[in-house]
TORKOL-4160 file (C-alpha; in steps of 0.2 Angstrom, whole numbers, padded with zeros to 4 digits, m for minus):
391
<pt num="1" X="0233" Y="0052" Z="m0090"/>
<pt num="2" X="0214" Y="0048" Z="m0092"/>
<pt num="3" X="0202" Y="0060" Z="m0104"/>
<pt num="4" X="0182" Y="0061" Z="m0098"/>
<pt num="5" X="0170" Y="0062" Z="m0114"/>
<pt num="6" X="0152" Y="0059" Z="m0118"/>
<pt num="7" X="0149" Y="0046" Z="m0131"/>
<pt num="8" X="0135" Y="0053" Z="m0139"/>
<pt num="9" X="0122" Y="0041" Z="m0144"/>
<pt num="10" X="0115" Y="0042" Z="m0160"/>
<pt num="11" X="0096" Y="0051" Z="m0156"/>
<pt num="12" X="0106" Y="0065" Z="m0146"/>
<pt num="13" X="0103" Y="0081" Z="m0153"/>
<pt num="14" X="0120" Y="0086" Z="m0148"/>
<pt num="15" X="0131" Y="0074" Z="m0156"/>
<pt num="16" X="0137" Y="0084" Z="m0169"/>
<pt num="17" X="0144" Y="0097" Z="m0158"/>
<pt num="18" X="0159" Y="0085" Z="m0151"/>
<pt num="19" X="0163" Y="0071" Z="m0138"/>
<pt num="20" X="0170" Y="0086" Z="m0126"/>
<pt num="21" X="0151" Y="0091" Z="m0124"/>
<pt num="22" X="0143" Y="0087" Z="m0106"/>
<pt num="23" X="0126" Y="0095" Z="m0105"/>
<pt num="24" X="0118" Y="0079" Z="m0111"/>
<pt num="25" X="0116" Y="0063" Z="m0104"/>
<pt num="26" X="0124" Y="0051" Z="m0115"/>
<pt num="27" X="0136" Y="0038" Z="m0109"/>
<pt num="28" X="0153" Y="0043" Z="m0101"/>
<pt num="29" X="0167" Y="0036" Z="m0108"/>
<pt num="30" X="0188" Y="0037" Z="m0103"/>
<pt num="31" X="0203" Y="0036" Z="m0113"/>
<pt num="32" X="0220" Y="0036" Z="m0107"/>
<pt num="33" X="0236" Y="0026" Z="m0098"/>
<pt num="34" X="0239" Y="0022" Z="m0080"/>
<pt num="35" X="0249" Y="0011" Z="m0074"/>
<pt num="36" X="0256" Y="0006" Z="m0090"/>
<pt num="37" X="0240" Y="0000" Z="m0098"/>
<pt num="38" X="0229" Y="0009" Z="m0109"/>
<pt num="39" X="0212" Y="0014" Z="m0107"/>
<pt num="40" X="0196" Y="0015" Z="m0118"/>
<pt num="41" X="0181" Y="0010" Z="m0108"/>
<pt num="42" X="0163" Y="0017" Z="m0104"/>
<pt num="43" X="0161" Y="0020" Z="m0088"/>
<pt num="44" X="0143" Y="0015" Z="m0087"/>
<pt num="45" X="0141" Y="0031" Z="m0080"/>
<pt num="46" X="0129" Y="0048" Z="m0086"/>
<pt num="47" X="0134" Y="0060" Z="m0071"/>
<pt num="48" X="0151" Y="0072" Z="m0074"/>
<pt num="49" X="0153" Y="0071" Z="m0056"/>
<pt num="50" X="0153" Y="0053" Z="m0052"/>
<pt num="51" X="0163" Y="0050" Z="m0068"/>
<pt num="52" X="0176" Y="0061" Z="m0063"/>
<pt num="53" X="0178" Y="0055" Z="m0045"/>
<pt num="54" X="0180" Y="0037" Z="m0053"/>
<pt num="55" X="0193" Y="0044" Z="m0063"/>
<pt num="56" X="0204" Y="0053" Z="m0049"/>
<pt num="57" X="0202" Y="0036" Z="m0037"/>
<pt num="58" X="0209" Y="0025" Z="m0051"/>
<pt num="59" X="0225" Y="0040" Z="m0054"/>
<pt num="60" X="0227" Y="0040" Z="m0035"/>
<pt num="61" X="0228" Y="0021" Z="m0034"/>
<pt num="62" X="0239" Y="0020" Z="m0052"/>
<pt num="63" X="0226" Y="0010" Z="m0059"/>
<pt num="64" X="0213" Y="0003" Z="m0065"/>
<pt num="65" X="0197" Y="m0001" Z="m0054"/>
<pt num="66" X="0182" Y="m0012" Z="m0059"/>
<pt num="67" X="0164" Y="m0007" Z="m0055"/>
<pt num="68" X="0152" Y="m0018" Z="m0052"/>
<pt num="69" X="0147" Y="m0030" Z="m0063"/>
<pt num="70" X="0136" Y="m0023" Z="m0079"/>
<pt num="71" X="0120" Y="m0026" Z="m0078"/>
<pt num="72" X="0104" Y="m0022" Z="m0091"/>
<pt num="73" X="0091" Y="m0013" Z="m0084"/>
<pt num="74" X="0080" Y="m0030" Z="m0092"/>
<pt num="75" X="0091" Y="m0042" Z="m0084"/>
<pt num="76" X="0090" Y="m0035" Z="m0068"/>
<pt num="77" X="0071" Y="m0033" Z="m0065"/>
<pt num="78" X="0070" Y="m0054" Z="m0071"/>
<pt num="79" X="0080" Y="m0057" Z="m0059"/>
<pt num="80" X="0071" Y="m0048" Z="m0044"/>
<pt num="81" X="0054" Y="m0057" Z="m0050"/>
<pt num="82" X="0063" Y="m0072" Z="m0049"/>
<pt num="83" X="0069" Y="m0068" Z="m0031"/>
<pt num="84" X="0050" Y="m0062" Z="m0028"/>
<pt num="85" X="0043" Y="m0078" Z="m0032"/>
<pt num="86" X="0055" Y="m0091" Z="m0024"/>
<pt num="87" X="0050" Y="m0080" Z="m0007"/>
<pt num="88" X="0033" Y="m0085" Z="m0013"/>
<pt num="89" X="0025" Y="m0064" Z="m0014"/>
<pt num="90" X="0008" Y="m0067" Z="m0018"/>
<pt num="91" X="0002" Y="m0065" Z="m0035"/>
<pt num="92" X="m0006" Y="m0049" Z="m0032"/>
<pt num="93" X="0013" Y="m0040" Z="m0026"/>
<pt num="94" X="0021" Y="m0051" Z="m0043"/>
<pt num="95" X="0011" Y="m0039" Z="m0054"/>
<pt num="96" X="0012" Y="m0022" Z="m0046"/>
<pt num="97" X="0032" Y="m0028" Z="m0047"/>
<pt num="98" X="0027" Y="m0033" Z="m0065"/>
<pt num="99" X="0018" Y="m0015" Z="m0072"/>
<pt num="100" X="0032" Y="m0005" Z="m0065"/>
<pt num="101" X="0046" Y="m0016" Z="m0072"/>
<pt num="102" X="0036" Y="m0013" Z="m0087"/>
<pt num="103" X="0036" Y="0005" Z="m0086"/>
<pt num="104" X="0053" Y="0005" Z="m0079"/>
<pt num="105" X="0060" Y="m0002" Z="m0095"/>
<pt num="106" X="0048" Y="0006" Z="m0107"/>
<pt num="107" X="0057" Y="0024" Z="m0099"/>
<pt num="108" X="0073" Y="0017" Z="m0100"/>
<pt num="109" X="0072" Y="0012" Z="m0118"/>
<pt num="110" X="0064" Y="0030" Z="m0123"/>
<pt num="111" X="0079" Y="0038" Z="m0114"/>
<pt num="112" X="0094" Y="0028" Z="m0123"/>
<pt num="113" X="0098" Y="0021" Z="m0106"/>
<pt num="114" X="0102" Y="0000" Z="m0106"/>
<pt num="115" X="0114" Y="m0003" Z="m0092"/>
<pt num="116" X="0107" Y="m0001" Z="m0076"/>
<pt num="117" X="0121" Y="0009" Z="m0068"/>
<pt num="118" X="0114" Y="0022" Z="m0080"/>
<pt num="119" X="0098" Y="0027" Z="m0070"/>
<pt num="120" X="0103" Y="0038" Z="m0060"/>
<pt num="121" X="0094" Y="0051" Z="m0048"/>
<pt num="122" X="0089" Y="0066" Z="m0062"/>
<pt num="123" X="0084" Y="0051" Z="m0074"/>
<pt num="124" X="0073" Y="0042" Z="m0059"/>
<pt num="125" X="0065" Y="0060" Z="m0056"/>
<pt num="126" X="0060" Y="0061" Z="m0074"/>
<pt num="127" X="0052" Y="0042" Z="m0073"/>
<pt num="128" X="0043" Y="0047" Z="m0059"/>
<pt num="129" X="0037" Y="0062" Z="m0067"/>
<pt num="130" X="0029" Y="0050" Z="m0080"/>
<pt num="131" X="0017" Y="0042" Z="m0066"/>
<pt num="132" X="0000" Y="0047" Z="m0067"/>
<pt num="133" X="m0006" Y="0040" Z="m0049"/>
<pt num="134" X="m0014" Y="0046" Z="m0032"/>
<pt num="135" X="m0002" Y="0050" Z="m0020"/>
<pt num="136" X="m0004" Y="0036" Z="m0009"/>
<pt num="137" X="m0002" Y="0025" Z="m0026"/>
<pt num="138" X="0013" Y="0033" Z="m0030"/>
<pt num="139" X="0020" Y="0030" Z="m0013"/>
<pt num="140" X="0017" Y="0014" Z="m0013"/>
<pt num="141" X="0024" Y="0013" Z="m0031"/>
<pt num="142" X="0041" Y="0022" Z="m0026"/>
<pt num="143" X="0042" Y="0007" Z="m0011"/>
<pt num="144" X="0043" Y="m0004" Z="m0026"/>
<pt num="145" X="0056" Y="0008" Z="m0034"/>
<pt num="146" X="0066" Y="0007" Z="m0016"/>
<pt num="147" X="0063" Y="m0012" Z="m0014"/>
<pt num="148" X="0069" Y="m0015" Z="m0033"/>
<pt num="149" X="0085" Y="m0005" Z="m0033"/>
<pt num="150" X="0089" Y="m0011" Z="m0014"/>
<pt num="151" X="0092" Y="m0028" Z="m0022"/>
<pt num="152" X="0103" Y="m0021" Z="m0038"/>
<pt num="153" X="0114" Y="m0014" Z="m0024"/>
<pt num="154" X="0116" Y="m0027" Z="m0013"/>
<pt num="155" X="0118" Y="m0040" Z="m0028"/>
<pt num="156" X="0132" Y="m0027" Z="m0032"/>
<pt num="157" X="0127" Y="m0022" Z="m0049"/>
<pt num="158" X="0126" Y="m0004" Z="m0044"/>
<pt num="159" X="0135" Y="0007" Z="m0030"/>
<pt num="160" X="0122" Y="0016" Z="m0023"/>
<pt num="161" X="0102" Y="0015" Z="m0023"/>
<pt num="162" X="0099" Y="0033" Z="m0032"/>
<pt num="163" X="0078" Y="0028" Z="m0026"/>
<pt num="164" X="0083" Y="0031" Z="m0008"/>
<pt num="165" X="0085" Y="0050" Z="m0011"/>
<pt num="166" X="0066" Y="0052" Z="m0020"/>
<pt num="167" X="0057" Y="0062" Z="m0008"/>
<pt num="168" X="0039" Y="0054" Z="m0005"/>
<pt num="169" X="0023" Y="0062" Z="m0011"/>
<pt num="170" X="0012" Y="0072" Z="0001"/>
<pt num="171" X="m0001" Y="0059" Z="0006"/>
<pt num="172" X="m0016" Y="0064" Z="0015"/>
<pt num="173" X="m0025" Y="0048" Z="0024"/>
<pt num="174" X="m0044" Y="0048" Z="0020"/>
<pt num="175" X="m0053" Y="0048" Z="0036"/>
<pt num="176" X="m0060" Y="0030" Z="0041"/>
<pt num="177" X="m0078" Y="0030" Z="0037"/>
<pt num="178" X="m0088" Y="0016" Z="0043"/>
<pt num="179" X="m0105" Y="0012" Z="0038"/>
<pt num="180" X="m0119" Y="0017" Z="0048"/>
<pt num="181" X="m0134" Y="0007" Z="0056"/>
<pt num="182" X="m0144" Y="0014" Z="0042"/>
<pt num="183" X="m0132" Y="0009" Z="0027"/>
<pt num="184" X="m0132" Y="m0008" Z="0035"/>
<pt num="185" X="m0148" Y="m0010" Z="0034"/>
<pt num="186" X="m0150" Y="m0004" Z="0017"/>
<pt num="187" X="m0137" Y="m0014" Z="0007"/>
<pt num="188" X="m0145" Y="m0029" Z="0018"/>
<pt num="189" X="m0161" Y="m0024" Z="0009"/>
<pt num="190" X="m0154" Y="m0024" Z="m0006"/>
<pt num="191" X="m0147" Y="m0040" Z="m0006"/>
<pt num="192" X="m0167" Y="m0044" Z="m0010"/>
<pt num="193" X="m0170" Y="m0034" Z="m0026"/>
<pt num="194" X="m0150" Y="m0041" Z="m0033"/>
<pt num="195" X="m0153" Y="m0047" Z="m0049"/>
<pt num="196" X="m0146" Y="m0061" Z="m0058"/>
<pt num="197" X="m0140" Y="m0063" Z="m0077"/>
<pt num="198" X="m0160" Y="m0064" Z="m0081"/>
<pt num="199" X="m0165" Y="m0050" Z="m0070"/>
<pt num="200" X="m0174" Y="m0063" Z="m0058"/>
<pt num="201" X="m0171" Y="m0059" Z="m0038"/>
<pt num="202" X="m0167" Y="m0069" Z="m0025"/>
<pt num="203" X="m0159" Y="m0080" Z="m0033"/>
<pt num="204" X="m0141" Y="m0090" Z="m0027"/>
<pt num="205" X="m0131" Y="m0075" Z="m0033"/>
<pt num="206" X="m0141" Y="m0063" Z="m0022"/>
<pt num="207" X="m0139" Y="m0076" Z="m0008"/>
<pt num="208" X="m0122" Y="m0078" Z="m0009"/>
<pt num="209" X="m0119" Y="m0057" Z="m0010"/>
<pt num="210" X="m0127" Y="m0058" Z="0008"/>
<pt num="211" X="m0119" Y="m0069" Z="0014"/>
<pt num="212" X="m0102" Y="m0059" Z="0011"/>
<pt num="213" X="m0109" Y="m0044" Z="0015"/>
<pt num="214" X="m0112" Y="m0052" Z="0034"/>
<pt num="215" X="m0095" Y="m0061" Z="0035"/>
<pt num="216" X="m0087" Y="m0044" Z="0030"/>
<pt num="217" X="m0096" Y="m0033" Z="0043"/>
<pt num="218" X="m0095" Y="m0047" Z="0058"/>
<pt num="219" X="m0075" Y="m0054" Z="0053"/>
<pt num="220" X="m0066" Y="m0037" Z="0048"/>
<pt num="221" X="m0060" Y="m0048" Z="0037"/>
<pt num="222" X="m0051" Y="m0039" Z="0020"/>
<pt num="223" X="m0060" Y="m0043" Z="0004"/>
<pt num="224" X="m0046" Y="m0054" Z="m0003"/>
<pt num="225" X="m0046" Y="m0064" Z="0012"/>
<pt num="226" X="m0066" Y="m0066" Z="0012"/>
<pt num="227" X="m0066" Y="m0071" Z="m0006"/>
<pt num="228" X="m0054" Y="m0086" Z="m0005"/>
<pt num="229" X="m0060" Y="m0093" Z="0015"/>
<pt num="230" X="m0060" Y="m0111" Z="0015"/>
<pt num="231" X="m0075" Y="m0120" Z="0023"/>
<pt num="232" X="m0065" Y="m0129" Z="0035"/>
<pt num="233" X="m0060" Y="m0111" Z="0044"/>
<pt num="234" X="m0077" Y="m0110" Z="0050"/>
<pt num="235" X="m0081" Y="m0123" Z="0065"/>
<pt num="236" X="m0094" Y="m0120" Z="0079"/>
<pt num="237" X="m0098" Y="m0103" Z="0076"/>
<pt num="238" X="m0080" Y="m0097" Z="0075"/>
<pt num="239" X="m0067" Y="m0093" Z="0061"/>
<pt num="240" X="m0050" Y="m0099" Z="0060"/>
<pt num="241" X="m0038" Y="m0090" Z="0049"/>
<pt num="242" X="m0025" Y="m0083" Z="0043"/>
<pt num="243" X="m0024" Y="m0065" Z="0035"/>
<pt num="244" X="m0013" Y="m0067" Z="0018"/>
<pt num="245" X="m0003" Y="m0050" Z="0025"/>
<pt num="246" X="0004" Y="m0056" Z="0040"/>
<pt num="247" X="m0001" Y="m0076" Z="0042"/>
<pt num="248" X="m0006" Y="m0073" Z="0061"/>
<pt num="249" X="m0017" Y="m0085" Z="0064"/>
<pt num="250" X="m0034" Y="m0077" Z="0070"/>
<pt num="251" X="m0048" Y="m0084" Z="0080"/>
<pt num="252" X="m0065" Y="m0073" Z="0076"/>
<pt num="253" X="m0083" Y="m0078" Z="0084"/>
<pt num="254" X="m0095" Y="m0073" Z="0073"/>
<pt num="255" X="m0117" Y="m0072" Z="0077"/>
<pt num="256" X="m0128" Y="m0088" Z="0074"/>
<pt num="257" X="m0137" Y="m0079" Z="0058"/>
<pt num="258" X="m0120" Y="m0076" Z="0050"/>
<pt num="259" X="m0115" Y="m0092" Z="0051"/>
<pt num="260" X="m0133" Y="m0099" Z="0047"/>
<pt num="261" X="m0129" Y="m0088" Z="0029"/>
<pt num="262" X="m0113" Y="m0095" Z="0026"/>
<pt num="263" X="m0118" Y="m0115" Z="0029"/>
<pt num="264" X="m0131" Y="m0110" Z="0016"/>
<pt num="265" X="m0123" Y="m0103" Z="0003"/>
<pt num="266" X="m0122" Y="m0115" Z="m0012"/>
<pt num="267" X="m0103" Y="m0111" Z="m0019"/>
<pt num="268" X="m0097" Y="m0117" Z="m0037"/>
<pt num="269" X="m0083" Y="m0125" Z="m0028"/>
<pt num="270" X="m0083" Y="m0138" Z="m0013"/>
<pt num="271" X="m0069" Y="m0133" Z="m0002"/>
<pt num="272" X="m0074" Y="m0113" Z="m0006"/>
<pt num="273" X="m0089" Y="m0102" Z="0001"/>
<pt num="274" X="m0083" Y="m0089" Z="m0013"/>
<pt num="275" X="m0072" Y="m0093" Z="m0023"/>
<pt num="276" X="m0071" Y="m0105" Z="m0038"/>
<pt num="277" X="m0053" Y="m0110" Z="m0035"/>
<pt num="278" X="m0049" Y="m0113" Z="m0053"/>
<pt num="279" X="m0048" Y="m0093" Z="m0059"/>
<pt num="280" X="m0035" Y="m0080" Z="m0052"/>
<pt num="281" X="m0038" Y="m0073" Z="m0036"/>
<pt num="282" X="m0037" Y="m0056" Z="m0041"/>
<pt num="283" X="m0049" Y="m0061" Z="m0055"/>
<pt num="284" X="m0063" Y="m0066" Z="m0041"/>
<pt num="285" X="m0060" Y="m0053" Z="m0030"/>
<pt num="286" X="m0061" Y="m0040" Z="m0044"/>
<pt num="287" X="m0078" Y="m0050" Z="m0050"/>
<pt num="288" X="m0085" Y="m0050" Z="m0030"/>
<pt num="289" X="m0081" Y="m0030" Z="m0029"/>
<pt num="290" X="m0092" Y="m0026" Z="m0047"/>
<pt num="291" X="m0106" Y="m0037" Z="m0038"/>
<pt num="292" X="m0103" Y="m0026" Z="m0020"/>
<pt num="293" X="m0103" Y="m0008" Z="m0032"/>
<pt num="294" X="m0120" Y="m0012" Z="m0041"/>
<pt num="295" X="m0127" Y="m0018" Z="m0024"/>
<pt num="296" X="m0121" Y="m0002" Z="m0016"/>
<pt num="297" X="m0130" Y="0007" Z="m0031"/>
<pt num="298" X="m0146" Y="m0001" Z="m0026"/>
<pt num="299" X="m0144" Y="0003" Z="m0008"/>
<pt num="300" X="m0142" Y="0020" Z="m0013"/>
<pt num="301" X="m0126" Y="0020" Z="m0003"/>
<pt num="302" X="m0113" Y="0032" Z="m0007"/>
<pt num="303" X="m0094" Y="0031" Z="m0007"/>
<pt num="304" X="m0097" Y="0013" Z="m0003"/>
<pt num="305" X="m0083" Y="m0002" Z="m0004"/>
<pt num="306" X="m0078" Y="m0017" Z="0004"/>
<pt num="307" X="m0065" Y="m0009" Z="0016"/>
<pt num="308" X="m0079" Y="0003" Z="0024"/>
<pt num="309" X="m0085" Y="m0016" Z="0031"/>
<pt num="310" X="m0068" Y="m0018" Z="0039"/>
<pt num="311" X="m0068" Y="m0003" Z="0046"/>
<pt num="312" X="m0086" Y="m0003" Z="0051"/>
<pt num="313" X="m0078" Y="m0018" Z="0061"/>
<pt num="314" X="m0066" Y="m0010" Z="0069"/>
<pt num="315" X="m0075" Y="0005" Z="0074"/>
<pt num="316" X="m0089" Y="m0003" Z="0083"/>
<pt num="317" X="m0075" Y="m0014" Z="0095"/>
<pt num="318" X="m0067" Y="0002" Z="0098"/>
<pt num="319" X="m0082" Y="0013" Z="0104"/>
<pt num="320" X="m0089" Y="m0004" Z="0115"/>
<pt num="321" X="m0073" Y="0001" Z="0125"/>
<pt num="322" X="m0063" Y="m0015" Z="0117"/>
<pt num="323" X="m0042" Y="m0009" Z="0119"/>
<pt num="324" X="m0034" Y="m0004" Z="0103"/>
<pt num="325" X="m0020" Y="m0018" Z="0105"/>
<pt num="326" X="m0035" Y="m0031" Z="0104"/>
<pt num="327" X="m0042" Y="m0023" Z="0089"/>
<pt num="328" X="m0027" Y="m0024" Z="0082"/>
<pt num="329" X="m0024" Y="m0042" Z="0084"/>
<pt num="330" X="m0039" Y="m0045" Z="0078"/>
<pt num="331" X="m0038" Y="m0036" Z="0061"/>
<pt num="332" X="m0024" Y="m0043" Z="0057"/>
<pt num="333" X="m0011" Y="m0029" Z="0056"/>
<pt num="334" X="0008" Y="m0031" Z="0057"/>
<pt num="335" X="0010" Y="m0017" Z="0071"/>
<pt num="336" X="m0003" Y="m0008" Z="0083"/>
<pt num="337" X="0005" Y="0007" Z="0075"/>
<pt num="338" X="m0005" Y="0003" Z="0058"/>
<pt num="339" X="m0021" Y="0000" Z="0069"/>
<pt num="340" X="m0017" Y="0018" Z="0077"/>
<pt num="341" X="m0015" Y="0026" Z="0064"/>
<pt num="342" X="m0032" Y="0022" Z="0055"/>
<pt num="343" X="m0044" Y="0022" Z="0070"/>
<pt num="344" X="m0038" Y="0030" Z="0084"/>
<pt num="345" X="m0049" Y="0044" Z="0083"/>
<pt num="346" X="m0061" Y="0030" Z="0090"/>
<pt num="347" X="m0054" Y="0024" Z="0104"/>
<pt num="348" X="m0068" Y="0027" Z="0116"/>
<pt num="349" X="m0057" Y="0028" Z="0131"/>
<pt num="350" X="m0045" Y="0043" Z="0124"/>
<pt num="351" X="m0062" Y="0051" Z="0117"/>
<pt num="352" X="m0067" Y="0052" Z="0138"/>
<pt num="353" X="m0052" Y="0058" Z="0140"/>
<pt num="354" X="m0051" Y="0072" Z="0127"/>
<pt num="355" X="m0067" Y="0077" Z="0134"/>
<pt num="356" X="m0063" Y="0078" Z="0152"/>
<pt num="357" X="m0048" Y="0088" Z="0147"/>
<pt num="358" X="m0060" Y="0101" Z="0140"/>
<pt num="359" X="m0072" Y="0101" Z="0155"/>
<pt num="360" X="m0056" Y="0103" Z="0165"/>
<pt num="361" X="m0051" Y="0118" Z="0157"/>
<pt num="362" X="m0070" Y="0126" Z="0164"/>
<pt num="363" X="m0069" Y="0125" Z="0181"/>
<pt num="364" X="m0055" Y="0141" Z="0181"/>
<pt num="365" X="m0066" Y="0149" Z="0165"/>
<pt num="366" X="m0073" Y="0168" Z="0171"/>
<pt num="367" X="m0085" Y="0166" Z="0157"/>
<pt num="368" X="m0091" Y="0151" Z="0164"/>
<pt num="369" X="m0091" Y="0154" Z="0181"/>
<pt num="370" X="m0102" Y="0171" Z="0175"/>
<pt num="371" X="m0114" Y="0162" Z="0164"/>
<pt num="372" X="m0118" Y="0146" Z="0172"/>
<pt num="373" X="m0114" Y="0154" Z="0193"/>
<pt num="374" X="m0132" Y="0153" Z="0203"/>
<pt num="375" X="m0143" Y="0138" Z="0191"/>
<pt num="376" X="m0144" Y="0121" Z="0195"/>
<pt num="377" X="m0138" Y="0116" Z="0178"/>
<pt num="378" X="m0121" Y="0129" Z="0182"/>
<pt num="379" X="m0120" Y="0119" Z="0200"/>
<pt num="380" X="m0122" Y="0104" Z="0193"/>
<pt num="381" X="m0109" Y="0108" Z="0182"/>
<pt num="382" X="m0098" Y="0115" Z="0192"/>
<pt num="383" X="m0097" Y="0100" Z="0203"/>
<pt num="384" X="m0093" Y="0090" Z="0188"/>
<pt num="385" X="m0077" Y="0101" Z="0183"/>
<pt num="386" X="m0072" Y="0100" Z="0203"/>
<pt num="387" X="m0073" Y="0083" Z="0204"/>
<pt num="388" X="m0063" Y="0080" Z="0187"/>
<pt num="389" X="m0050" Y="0089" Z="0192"/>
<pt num="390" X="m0049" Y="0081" Z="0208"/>
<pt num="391" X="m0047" Y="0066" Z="0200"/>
């Protein structure tokens, strides 16, 4: 017969009150015979449930049997970053992995948990009630969660991935704001009065800030992606690329005067128009994006960043009539889903239609037919609700 008790660690404030006490979360532990051979193991377990259904499939079977192997919370999270960079994640993805791990372990140790096996959904909950992000940073932060404790599973250290039952966070997608003509022409503008490190204007800094401003406006391209562009990628007037998201290679024509601004721009390295190609990426782009804020500053442009360029891209293919699949391709984006998502209240086409809908709905309209029945503007009008639902 096997006996269920809590081992009680040595910070539990109930560890005087007996190993028969189960209203904690220390380690489970069994003690017993089967099958002839005597027991006294932890389980690796902090749930009473699971610990008990363990118990009663070993009694079924008359015997013992092995978990997975045990694993340390440490252990398993060097071995996922090792698994991350022989799939070559860019740098960028190796430290969001990085900062969780680190907080991951951080919680872990605070909570007297080592083994891995040991975070289980209740302790996961309280982990993510540790996280001070923005919704759409914490979802993307619970992917990680998902991704990390899919590979313990399938590397077999744990049974089941306790992450998969985390309900996301309500996430409300900000509405794409492009610039307008006028913002345009101000942060252009203001590439004149940028300073240098001795407040003089004009200067090969300042030229080089226009320069990406124009390439991000006229490619789409994403700011990490416009920072590390090699030289070679533009050639009679068009980029070739690929976007470091999806490696689809991407042919993008861009006007004369943009590329007149990027042949002129005089880079500290001979392969880059950016980029230095000794420092970090993240480094530069983090360096490019102070430089794009206090230039925003000058324009007196509000709520500006290097995305609204992208959008800005996008937006003005999509009201010229341009289809969204086409837009999509040449954005970069994994799926025409992601492209829809962000900018189909653009489409110019499902705009018409949305409006003709409405006009539809008049020619049938008492009101209408009262208000606008014996003027030329009502005929005019009328005629168009006739003809649109006609067609």
């Amino acid at each position: 017969m096997l006996t269920l008790y809590r081992r009680h660690l040595k910070k539990c404030a109930h560890r005087h009150q007996g190993r028969q006490y189960r209203r904690c979360r220390c380690p489970i532990w069994v003690q017993g015979t089967i099958g002839g051979e005597s027991v006294r193991e932890s389980l690796k377990l902090v749930n009473w449930e699971k610990a008990n259904s363990r118990v009663q499939e070993w009694e079924a079977m008359n015997r013992t049997v092995r978990g997975p192997e045990v694993t340390t919370v440490e252990k398993s999270t060097e071995a996922f970053l090792a698994d991350a960079e022989a799939r070559h994640l860019s740098e960028a993805t190796l430290s969001k992995y990085q900062r969780l791990f680190d907080q991951l372990e951080a919680f872990a140790k605070n909570s007297g948990v080592s083994e891995l096996r040991m975070l289980d959904l209740p302790l996961l909950r309280r982990f993510r009630s540790t996280w001070k992000d923005s919704p759409i940073s914490a979802l993307k932060k619970l992917e990680r969660l998902r991704a990390f404790f899919r590979f313990t599973q399938e590397a077999g250290w744990i049974e089941e991935n306790p992450a998969t039952r985390l309900k996301n966070p309500k996430v409300s997608q900000p509405p794409t704001l492009p610039f307008s003509a006028e913002e345009l022409v101000r942060i252009l503008k203001a590439c004149t009065k940028y300073p240098d490190g001795y407040g003089k204007t004009g200067q090969a800094n300042a030229q080089r800030l226009r320069a990406l401003v124009l390439l991000l406006r006229y490619s789409g391209l994403r700011i990490g992606d416009a920072v590390t562009l090699r030289r070679d990628r533009l050639q009679n007037g068009r980029l070739f690329l690929y976007t470091a998201k999806t490696d689809v290679p991407v042919y993008l024509p861009l006007p004369v005067f943009v590329t007149e601004a990027l042949e002129a721009v005089v880079g500290t390295h001979v392969d880059y128009f950016f980029w230095s190609g000794e420092s970090k990426v993240k480094s530069a782009i983090g360096d490019w994006q102070r430089s794009l804020r206090k230039l925003f500053a000058l324009a007196q442009v509000e709520g500006g960043h290097a995305h609204r360029f992208r959008d800005t891209f996008a937006v003005a293919l999509l009201l010229k009539g341009v289809p969204l699949e086409r837009v999509s391709v040449l954005l970069g984006h994994r799926s025409v889903k992601v492209t829809e998502r962000h900018y189909s209240p653009w489409v110019r086409a499902r705009q018409e239609q949305l409006e003709a809908d409405v006009r539809r709905t008049w020619s049938e309209d008492p009101l209408t037919l009262s208000e606008t029945n014996g003027t030329s503007e009502g005929r005019e009008e009328m005629e168009t609700a006739k003809l649109l639902t006609v067609h």
